[in-house]
N, C-alpha and C positions, 0 to 999 in steps of 0.2 A: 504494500500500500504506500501511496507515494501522496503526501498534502501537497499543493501546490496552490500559491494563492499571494503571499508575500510579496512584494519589489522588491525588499534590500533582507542581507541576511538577516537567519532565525537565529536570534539569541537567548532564548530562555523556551524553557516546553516541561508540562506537566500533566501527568495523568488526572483526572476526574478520581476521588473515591470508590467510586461504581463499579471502576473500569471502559463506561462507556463513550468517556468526552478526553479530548485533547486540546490544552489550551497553547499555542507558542505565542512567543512576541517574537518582535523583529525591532531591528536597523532602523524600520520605514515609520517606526511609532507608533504602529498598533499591535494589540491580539488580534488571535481567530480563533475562535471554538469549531472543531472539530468533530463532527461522527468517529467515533474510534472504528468501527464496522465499514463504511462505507466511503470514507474519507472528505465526503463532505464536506462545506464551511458553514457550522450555523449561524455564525455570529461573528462579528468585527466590531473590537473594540475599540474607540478613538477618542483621546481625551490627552494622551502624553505629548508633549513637543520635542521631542527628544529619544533618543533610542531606550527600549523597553530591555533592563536587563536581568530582569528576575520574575517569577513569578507561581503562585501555588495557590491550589483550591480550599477551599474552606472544608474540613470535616466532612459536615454535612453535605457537601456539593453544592450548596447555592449562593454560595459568592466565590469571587476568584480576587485576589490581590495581586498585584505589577510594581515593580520597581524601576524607576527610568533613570538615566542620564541627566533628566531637567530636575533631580532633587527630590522628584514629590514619590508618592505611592498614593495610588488609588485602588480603590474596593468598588468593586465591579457588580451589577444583580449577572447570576448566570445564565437565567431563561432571558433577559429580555437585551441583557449590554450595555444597560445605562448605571453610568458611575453615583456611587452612592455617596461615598466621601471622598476626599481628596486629604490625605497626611503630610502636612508639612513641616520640614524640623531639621532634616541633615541639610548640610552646607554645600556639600556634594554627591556626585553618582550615588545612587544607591543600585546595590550590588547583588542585594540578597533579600528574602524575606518569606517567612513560613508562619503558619496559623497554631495557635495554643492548641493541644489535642481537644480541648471544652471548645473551641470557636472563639472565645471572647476576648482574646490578646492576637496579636500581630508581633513580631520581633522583624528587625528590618537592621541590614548591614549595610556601611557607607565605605566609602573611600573617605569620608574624614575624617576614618578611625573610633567609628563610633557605634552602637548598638542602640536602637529604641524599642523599646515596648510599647503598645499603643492598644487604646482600648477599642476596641472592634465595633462597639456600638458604635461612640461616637467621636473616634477619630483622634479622642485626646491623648500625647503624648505622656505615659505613666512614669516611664525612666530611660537614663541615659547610660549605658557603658562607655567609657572612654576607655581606649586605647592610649596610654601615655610614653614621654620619651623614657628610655632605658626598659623598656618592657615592665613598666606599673601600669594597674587597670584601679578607676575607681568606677563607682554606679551613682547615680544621681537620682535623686526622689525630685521629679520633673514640677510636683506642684508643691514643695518647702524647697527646695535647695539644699537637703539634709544630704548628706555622704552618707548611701545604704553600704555599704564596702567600698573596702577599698588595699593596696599593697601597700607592704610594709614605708616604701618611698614616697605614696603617690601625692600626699601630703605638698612637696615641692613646686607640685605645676597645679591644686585646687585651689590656692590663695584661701584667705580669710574673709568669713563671714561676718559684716559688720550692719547693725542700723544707723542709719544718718538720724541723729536728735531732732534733726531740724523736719524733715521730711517723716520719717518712720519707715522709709525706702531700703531692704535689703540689697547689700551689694558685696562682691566678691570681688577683693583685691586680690593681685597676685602675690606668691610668696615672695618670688624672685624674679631679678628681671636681665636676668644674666644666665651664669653657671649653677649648675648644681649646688647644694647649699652644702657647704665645707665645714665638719667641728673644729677648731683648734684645741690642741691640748696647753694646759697651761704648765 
């Protein structure tokens, strides 16, 4: 069985639950939902400006999730193609993204070294993994700014939590704005 339907190359493909549907993206910025039997296109989705380069079905089968080159991810209905939310948050490409075994979270991988959880209802980012320099990771509680983990190091590049008196505006300094932070022995 051969799909054919695309202009520019296939970069991401993913089975249906079922068995019975194939979803790919492409180059050209959209999916295609597929007959897995008959190879058919049932659907074309189009909503990305940007090459689509991830993408997986919801548990259930009826949503489908995409990751693009233009930053965002969108959540898809799968009978009918029209985009439900649209996730916005990474700085760049996203790369990767798969559905909580419940359906109700999203996890989503960037090139700007970051991880998000997102809630599937509606769209709101829950938490962040950072990739950091020297191989430290923290996670970020997306609505306090709390550090849910983090390495022994990563301390270095999260900066300090401070409220403005004036304002009551939380804001996060940096720790350092150089090297690595150095102990001296006395």
């Amino acid at each position: 069985l051969t799909l054919q339907g695309h202009t520019n190359s296939v970069t991401a493909c993913a089975w249906s639950p079922d068995g019975t549907r194939i979803v790919s993206g492409s180059d050209d910025t959209s999916l295609k939902v597929w007959d897995a039997a008959t190879g058919t296109c049932r659907l074309t989705l189009q909503g990305h400006t940007n090459s689509v380069r991830a993408c997986a079905w919801s548990p259930d089968g009826t949503r489908i999730v995409s990751g693009s080159w233009d930053t965002s991810l969108k959540v898809w209905d799968a009978a009918t193609g029209m985009c439900r939310l649209t996730l916005q948050g990474h700085t760049t490409s996203v790369t990767a993204c798969a559905w909580s075994p419940d359906g109700t979270r999203i996890v989503s991988g960037s090139d700007d070294n970051s991880l998000k959880v997102w809630d599937a209802a509606t769209g709101e980012c829950l938490s962040t993994g950072h990739q950091l320099p020297e191989h430290q990771t923290a996670a970020i509680d997306e609505q306090t700014g709390r550090v849910m983990s983090a390495s022994p190091e990563a301390w270095r590049w999260l900066g300090w939590m401070v409220t403005d008196p004036k304002t009551g505006e939380v804001r996060r300094l940096p720790i350092h704005a150089g090297g690595a932070y150095q102990e001296t022995a006395e």
